[in-house]
PDB file as gemmi writes it, atoms N, CA and C in Angstrom:
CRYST1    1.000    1.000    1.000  90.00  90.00  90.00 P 1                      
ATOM      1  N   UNK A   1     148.914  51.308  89.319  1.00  0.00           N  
ATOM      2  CA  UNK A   1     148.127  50.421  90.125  1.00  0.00           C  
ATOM      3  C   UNK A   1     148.893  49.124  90.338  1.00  0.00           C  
ATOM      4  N   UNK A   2     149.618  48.599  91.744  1.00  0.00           N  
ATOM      5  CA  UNK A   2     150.083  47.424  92.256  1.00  0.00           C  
ATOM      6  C   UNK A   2     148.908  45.823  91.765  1.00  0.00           C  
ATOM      7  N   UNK A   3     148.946  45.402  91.271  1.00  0.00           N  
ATOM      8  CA  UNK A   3     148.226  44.305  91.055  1.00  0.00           C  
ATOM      9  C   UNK A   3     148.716  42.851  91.239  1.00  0.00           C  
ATOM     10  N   UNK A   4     149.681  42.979  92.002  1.00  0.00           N  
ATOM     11  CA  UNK A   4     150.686  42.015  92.229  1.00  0.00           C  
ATOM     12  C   UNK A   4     150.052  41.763  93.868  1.00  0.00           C  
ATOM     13  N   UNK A   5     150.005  40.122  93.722  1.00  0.00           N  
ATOM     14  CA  UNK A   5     148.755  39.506  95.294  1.00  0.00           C  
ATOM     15  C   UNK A   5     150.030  39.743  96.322  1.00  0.00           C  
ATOM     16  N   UNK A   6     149.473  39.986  97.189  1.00  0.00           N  
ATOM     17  CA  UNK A   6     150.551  39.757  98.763  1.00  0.00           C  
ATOM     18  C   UNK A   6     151.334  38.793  99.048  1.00  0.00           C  
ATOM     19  N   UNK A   7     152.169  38.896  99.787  1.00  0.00           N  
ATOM     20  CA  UNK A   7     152.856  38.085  99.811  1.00  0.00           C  
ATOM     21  C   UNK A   7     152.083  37.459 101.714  1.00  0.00           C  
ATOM     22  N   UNK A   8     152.103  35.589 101.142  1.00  0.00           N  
ATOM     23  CA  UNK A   8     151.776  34.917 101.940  1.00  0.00           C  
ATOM     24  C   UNK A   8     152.626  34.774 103.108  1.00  0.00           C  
ATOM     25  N   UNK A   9     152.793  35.025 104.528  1.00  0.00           N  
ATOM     26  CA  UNK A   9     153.628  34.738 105.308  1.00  0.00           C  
ATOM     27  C   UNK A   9     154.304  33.048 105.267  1.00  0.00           C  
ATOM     28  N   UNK A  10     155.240  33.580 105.371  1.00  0.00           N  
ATOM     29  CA  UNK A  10     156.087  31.599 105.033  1.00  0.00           C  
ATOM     30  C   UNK A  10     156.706  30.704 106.667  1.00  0.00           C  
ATOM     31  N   UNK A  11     155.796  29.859 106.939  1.00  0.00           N  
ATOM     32  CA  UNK A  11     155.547  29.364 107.957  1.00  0.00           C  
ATOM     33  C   UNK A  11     156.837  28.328 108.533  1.00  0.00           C  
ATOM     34  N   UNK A  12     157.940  28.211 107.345  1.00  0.00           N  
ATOM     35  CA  UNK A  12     158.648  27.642 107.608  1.00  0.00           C  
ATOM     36  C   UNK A  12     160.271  27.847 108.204  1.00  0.00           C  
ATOM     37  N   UNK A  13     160.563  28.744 108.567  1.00  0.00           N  
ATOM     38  CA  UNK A  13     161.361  29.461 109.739  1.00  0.00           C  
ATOM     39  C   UNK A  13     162.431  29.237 108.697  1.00  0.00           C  
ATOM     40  N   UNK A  14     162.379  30.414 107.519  1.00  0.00           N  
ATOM     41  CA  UNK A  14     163.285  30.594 106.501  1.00  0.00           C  
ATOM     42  C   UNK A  14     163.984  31.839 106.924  1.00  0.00           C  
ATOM     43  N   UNK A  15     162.773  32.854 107.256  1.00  0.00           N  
ATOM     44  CA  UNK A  15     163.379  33.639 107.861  1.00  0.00           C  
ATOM     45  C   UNK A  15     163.256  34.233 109.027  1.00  0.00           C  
ATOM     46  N   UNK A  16     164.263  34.250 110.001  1.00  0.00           N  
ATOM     47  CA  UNK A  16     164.852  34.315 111.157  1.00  0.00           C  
ATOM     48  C   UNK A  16     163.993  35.406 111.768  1.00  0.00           C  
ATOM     49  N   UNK A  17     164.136  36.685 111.097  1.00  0.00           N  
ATOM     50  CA  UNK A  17     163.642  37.528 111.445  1.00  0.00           C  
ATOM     51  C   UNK A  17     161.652  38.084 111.207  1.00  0.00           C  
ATOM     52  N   UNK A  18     161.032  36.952 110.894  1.00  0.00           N  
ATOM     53  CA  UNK A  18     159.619  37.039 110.492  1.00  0.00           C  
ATOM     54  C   UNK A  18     158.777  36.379 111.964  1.00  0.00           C  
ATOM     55  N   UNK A  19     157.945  36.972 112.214  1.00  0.00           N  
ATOM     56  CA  UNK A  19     157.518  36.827 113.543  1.00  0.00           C  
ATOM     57  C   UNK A  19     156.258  35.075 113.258  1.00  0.00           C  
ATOM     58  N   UNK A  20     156.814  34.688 112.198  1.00  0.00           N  
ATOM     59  CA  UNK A  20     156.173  33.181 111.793  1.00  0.00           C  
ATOM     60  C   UNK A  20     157.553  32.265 112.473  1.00  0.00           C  
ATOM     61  N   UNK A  21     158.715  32.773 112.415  1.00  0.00           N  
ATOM     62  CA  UNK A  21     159.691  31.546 112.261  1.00  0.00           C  
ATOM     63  C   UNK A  21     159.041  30.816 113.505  1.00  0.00           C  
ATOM     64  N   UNK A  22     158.584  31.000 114.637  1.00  0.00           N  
ATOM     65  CA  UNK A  22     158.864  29.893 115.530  1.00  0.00           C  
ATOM     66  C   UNK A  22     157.830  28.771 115.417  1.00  0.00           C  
ATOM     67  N   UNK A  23     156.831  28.966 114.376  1.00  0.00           N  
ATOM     68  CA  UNK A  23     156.280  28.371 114.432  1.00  0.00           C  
ATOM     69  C   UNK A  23     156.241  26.942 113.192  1.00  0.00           C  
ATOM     70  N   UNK A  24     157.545  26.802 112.555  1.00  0.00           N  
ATOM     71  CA  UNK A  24     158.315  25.800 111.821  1.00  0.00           C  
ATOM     72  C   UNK A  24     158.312  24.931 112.384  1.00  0.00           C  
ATOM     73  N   UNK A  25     158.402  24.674 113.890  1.00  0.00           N  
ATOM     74  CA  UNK A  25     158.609  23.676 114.056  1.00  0.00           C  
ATOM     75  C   UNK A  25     157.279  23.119 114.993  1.00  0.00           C  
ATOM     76  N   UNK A  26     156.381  23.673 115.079  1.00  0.00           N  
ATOM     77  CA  UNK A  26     154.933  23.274 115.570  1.00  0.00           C  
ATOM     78  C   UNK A  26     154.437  22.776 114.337  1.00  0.00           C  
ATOM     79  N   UNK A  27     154.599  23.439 113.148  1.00  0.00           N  
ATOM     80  CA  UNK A  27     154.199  22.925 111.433  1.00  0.00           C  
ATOM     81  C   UNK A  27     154.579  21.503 110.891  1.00  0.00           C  
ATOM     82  N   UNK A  28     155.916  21.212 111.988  1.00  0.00           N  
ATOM     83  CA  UNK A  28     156.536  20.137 111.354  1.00  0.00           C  
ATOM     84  C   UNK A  28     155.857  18.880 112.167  1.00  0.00           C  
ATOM     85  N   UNK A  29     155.699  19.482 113.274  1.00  0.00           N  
ATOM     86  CA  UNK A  29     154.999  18.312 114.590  1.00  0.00           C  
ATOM     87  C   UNK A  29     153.480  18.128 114.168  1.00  0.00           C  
ATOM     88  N   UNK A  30     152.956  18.773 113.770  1.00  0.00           N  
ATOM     89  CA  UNK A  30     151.450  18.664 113.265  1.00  0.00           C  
ATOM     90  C   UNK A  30     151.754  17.270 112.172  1.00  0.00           C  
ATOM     91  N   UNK A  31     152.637  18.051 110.821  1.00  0.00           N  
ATOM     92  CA  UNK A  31     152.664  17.336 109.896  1.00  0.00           C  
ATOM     93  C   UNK A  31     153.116  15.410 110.016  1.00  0.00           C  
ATOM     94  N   UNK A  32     154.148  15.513 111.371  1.00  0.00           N  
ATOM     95  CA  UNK A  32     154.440  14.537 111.649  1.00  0.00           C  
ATOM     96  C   UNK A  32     153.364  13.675 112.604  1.00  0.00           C  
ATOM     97  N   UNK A  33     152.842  13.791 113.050  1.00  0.00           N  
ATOM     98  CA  UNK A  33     151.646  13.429 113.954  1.00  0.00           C  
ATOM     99  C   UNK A  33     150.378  12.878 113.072  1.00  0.00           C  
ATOM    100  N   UNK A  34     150.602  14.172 111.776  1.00  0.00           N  
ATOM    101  CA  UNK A  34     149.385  13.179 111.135  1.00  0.00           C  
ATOM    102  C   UNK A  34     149.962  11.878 110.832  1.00  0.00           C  
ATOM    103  N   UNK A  35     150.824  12.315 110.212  1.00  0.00           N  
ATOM    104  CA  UNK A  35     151.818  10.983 109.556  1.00  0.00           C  
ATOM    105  C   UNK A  35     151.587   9.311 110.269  1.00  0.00           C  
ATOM    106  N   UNK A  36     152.456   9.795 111.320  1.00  0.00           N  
ATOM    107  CA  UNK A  36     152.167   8.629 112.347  1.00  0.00           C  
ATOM    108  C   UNK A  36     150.672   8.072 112.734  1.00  0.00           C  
ATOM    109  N   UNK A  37     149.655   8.976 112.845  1.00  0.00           N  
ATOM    110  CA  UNK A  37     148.172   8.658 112.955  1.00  0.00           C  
ATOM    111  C   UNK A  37     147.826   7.785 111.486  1.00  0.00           C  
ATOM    112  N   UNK A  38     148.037   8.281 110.357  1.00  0.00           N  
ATOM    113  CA  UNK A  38     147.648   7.482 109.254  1.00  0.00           C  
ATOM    114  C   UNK A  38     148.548   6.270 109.719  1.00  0.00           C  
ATOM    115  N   UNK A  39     149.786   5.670 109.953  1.00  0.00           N  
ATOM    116  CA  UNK A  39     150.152   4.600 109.923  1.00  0.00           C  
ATOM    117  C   UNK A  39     149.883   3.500 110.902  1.00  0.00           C  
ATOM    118  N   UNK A  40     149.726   4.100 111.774  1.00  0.00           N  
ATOM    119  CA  UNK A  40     148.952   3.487 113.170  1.00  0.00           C  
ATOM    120  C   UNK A  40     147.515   3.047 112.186  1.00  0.00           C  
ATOM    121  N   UNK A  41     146.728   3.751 111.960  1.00  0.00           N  
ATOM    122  CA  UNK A  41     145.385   3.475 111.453  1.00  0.00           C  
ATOM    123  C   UNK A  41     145.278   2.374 110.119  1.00  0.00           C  
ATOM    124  N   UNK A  42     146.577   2.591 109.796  1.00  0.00           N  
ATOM    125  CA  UNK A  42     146.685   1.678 108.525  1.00  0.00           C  
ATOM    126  C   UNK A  42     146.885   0.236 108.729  1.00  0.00           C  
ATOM    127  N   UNK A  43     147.874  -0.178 109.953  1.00  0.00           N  
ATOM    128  CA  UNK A  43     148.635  -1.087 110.280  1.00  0.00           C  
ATOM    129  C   UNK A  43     147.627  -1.679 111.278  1.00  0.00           C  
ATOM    130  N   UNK A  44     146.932  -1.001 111.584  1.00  0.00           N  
ATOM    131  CA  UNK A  44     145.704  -1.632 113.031  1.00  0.00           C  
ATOM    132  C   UNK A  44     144.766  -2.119 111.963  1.00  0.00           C  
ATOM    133  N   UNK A  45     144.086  -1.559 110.458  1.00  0.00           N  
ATOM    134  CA  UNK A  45     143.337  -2.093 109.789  1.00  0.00           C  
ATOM    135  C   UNK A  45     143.560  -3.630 109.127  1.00  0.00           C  
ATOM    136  N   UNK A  46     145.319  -3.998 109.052  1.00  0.00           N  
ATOM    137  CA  UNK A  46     145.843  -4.832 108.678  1.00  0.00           C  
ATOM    138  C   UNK A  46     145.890  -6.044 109.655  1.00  0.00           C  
ATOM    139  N   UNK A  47     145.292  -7.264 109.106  1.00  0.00           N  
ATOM    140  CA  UNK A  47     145.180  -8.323 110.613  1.00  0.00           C  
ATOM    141  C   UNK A  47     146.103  -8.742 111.446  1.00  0.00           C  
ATOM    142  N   UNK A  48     147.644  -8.878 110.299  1.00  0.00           N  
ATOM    143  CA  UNK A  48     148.944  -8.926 110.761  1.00  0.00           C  
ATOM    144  C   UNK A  48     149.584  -8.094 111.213  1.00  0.00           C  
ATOM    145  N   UNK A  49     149.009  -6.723 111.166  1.00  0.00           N  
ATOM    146  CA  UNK A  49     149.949  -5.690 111.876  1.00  0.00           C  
ATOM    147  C   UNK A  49     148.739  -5.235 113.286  1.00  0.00           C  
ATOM    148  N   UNK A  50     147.714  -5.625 113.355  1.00  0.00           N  
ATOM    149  CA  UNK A  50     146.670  -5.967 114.560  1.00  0.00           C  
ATOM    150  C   UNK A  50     147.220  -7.020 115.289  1.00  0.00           C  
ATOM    151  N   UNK A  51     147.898  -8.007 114.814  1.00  0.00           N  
ATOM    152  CA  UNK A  51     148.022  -9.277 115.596  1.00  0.00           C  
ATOM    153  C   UNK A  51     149.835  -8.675 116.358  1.00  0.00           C  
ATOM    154  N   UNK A  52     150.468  -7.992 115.374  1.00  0.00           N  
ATOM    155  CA  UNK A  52     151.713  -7.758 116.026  1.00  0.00           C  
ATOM    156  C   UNK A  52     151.672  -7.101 116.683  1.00  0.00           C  
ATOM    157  N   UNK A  53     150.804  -5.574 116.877  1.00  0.00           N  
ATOM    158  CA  UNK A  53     150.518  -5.114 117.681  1.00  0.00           C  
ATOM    159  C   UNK A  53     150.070  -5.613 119.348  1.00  0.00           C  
ATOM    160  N   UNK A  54     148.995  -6.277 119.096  1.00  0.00           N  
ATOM    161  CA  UNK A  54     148.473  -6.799 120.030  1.00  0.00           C  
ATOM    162  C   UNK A  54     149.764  -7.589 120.707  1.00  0.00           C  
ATOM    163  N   UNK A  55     150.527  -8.206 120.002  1.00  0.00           N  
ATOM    164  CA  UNK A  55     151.476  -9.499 120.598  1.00  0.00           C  
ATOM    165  C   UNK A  55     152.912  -8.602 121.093  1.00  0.00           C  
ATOM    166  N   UNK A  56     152.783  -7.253 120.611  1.00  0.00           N  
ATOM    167  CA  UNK A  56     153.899  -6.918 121.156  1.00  0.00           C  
ATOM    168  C   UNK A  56     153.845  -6.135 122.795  1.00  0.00           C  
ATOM    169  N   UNK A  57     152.367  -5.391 122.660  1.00  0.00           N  
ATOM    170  CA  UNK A  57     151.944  -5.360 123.580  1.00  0.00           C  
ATOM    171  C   UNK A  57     151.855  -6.270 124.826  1.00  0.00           C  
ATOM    172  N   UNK A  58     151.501  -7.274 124.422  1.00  0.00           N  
ATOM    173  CA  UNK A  58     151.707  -8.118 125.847  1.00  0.00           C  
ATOM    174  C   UNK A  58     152.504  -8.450 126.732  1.00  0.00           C  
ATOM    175  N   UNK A  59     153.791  -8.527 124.961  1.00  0.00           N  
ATOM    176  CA  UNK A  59     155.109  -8.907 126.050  1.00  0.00           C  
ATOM    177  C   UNK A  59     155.303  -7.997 126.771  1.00  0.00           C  
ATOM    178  N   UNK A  60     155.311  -6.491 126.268  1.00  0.00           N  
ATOM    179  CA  UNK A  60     155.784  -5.495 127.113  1.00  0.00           C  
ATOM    180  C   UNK A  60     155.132  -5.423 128.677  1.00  0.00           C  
ATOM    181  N   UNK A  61     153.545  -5.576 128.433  1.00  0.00           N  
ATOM    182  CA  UNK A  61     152.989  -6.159 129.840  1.00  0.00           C  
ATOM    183  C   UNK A  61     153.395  -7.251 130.326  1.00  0.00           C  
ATOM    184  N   UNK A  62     153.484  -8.208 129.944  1.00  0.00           N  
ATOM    185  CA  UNK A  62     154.022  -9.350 130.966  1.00  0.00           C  
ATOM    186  C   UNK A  62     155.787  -9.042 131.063  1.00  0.00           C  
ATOM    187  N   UNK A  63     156.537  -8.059 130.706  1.00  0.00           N  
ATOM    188  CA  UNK A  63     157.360  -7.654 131.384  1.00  0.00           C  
ATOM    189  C   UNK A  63     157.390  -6.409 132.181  1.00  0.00           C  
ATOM    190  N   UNK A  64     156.733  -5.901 132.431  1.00  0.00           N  
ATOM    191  CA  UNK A  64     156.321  -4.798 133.345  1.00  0.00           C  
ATOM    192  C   UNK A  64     155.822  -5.272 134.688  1.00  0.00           C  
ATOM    193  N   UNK A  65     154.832  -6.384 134.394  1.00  0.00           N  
ATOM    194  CA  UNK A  65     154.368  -7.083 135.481  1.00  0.00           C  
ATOM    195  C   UNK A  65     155.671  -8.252 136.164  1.00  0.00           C  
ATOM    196  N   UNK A  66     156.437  -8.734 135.461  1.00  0.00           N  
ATOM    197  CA  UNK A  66     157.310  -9.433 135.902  1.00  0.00           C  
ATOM    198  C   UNK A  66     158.075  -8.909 136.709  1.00  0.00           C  
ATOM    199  N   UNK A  67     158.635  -7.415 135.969  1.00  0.00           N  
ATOM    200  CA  UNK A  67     159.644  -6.838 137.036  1.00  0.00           C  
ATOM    201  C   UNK A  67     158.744  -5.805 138.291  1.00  0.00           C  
ATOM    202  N   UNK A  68     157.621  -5.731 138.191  1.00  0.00           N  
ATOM    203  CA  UNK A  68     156.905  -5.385 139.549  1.00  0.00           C  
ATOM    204  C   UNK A  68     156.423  -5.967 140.235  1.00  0.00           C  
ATOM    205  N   UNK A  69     156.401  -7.410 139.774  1.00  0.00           N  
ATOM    206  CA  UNK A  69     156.167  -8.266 140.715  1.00  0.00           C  
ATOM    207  C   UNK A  69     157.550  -8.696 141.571  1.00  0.00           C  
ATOM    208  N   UNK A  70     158.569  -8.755 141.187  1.00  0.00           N  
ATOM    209  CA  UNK A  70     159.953  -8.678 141.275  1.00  0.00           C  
ATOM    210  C   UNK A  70     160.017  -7.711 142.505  1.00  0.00           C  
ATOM    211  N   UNK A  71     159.920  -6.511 141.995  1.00  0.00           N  
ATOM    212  CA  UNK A  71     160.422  -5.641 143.261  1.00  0.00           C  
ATOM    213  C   UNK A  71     159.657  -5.401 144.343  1.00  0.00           C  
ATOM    214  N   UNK A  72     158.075  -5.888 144.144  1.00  0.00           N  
ATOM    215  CA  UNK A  72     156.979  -6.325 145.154  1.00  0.00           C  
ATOM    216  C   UNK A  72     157.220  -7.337 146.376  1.00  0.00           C  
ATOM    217  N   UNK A  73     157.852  -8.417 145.425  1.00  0.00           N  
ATOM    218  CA  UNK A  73     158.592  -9.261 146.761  1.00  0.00           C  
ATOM    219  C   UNK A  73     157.484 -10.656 145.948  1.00  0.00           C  
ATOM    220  N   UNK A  74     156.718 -10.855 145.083  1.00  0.00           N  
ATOM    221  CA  UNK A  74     155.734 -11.998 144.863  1.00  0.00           C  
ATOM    222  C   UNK A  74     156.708 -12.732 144.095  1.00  0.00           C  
ATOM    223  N   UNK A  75     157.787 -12.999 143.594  1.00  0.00           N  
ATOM    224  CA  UNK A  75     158.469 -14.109 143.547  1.00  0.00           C  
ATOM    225  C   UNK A  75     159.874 -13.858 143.421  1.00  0.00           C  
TER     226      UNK A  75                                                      
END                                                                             
């Protein structure tokens, strides 16, 4: 009698030939996405990383608007 559990398919594109490999790197983009979502969420909870946010944002708008106002012809 085999009493030995199955073997779990391994999601991490070890091997080439397992009809999981391609999905290593959708595993890795998930994992990375949360990542970035917790730090975003962390840094927006923080007043100084809310305020840099916010302040970096603007510049990037008031340079977006500068150079379309630019190629608009308004100054």
């Amino acid at each position: 009698m085999n009493t030995s559990k199955p073997k779990k398919p391994i999601l991490d594109g070890e091997d080439p030939a397992s009809p999981w490999s391609g999905f290593a790197e959708v595993s890795e983009a998930i994992r990375d996405n949360r990542l970035m979502e917790y730090r975003v969420k962390k840094s927006w909870a923080d007043p100084w990383g809310r305020r840099l946010t916010i302040a970096v944002l603007v510049v990037i708008a008031a340079g977006f608007s500068y150079l379309a106002g630019g190629s608009f012809g308004l100054w």
